[in-house]
C-alpha positions in Angstrom: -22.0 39.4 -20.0 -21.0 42.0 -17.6 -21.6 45.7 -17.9 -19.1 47.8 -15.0 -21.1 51.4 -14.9 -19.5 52.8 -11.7 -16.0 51.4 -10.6 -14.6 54.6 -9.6 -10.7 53.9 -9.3 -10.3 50.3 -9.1 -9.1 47.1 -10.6 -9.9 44.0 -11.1 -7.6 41.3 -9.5 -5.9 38.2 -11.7 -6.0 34.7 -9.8 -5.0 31.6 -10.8 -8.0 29.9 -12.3 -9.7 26.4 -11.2 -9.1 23.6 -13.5 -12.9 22.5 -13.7 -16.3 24.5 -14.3 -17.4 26.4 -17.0 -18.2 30.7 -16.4 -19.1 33.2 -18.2 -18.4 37.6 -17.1 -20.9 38.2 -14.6 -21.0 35.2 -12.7 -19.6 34.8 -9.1 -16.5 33.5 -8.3 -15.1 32.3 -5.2 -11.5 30.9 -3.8 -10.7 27.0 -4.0 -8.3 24.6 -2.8 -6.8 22.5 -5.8 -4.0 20.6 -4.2 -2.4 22.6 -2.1 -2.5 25.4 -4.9 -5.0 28.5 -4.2 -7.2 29.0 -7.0 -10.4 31.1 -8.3 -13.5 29.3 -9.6 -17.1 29.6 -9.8 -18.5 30.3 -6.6 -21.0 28.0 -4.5 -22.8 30.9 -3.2 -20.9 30.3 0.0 -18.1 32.3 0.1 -18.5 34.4 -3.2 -15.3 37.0 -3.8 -16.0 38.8 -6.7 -17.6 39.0 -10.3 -15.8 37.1 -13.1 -14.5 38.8 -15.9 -13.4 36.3 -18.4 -14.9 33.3 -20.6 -14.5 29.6 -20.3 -18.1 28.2 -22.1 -18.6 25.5 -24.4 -21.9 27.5 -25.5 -23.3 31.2 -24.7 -26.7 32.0 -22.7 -29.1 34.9 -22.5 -32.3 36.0 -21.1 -35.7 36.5 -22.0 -37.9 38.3 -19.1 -41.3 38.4 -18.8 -42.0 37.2 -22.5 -45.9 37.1 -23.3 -47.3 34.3 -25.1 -51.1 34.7 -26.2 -52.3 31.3 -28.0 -56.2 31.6 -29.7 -58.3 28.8 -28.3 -61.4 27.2 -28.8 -63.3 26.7 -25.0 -66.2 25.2 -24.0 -68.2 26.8 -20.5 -67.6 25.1 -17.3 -69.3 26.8 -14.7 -68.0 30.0 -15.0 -65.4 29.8 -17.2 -64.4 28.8 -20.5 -61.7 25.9 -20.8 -59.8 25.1 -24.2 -61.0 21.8 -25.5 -58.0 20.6 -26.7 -53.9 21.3 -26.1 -53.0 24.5 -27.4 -49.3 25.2 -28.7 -47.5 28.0 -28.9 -44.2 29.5 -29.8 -41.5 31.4 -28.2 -38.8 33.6 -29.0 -36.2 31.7 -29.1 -35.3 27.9 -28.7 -33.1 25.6 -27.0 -34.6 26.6 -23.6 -32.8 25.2 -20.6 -35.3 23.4 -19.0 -34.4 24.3 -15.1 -34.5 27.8 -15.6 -38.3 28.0 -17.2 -40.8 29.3 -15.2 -44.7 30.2 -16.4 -45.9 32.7 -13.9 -50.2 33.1 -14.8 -50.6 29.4 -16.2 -49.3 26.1 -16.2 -47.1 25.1 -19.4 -45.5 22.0 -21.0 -42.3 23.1 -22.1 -40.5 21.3 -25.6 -37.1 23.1 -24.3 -35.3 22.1 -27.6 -37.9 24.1 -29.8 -38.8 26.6 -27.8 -42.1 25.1 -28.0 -44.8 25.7 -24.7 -48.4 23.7 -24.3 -51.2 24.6 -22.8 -52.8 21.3 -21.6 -56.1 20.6 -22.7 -58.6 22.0 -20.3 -56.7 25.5 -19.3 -58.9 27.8 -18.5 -59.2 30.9 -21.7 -58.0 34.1 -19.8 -58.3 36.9 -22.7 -60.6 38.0 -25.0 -58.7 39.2 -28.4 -62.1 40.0 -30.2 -63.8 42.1 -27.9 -67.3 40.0 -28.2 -67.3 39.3 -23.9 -66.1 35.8 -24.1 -62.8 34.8 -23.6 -61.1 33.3 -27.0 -57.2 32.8 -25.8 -55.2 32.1 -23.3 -52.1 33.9 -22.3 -49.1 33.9 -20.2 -46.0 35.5 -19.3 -42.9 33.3 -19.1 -38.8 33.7 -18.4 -36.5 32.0 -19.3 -32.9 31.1 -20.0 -31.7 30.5 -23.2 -28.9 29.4 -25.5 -27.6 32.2 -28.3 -27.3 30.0 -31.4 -24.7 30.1 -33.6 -22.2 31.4 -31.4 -19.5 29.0 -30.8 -17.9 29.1 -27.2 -14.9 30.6 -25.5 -11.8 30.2 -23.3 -10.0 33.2 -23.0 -8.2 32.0 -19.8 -6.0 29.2 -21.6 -3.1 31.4 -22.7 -2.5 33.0 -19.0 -4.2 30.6 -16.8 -5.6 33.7 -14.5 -9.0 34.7 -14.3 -9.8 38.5 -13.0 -12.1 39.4 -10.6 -14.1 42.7 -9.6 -14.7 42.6 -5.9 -14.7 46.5 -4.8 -17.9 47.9 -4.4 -19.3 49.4 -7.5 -22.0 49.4 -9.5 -22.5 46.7 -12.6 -24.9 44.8 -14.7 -25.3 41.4 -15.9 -27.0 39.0 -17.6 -26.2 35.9 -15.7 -28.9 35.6 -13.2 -31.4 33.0 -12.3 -34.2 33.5 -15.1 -37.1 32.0 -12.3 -36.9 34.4 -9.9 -38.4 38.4 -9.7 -35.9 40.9 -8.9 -37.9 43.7 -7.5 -36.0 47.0 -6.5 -33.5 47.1 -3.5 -34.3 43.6 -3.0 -31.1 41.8 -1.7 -29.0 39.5 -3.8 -27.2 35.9 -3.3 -25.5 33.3 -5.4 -27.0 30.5 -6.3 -25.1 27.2 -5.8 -23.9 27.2 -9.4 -22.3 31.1 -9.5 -24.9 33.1 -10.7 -26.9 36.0 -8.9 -30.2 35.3 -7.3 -33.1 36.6 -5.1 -33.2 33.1 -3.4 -31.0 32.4 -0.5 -30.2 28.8 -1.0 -29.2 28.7 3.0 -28.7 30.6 5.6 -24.9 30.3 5.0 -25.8 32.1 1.8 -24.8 35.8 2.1 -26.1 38.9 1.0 -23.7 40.3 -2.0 -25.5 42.8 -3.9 -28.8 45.2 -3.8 -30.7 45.1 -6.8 -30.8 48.8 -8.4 -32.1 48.0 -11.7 -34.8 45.2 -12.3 -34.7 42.9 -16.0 -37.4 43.6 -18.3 -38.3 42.7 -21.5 -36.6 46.0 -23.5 -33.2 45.0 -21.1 -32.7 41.6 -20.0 -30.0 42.8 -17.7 -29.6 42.7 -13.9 -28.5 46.0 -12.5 -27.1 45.8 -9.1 -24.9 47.5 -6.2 -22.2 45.1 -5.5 -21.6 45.8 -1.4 
């Protein structure tokens, strides 16, 4: 989804739309060769033009940021620290994770991305102590995460006119299609990632700089707030 919150006078602009790929508003699109025909797509990171403004998705995503997940635990001491003694599940939010854009940042996970299940392998060391009695009693961890909005069938509002529109002034927006895995502190620089959406990773340096992060995620807003330059 893509929120414009400053565009002072300007447009977007209509281009014919690439055949393949699937988008969604707030990605990154870029200009393509099909043929000999001059088309907009989803952007490579490369070359990126401007933010997408229309829907072609078999299926919807969102974002959960910095999610905590406490599971109790039973641990034995080993040496100075309590382990769980056995695997530990626990639940998330929300299922049908994809898988590539999970990341556990305080402990390692097993992930049942269909489920929205996580794991915490037998032998993870008990990092919180929910009773207050000294000794550790759970284990907890904070995870984000991209995930699919169920029940929501998709969209392709581009088949009537064939066009997609594009924002590509400078201005100031939000959006929810970001890479999950990554932190976005403030005024840190922004790319695209090789599959269109906005990242603090710079896949190469042929990867340049398109936006300045001016609002961070967080759990109360999943959105990414951002100068586009």
């Amino acid at each position: 989804m893509l929120r414009l919150i400053q565009i002072g006078n300007s447009l977007a602009t209509s281009y014919p739309v690439s055949s393949v790929g699937d988008f969604m508003p707030g990605m990154v699109g870029q200009l393509m060769l099909e043929g000999n025909n001059i088309v907009c797509g989803v952007s490579d990171g490369t070359a990126p033009l401007g933010i997408i403004d229309n829907t072609r998705t078999r299926s919807f995503y969102s974002q959960a940021v910095d999610e905590e997940v406490i599971a109790p635990a039973t641990g034995i001491r080993q040496g100075n620290k309590y382990v769980s003694v056995m695997d530990i599940q626990a639940t998330l939010d929300n299922p049908n994770v994809l898988e590539r854009s999970f990341i556990s940042r305080d402990v390692k996970v097993l992930l049942n991305s269909r489920n929205g299940v996580v794991v915490f392998p037998t032998g993870t060391e008990l990092n919180v102590d929910l009773d207050g009695d000294g000794i550790p009693d759970a284990i907890r961890t904070v995870v984000s995460y991209t995930y699919q909005v169920p029940n929501v069938p998709g969209d392709d509002d581009t088949m009537g006119s064939n066009r997609i529109s594009i924002w590509f002034q400078r201005m100031i927006c939000a959006t929810d299609q970001y890479e999950a895995a990554q932190r976005y502190p403030l005024n840190a620089p922004l790319f695209v990632s090789e599959a269109g959406y906005f990242t603090t990773r710079q896949p190469s340096e042929n990867h340049p700089t398109i936006a300045i992060v001016t609002g961070p995620p967080n759990p109360r807003n999943s959105f990414l707030e951002c100068l586009w330059l």
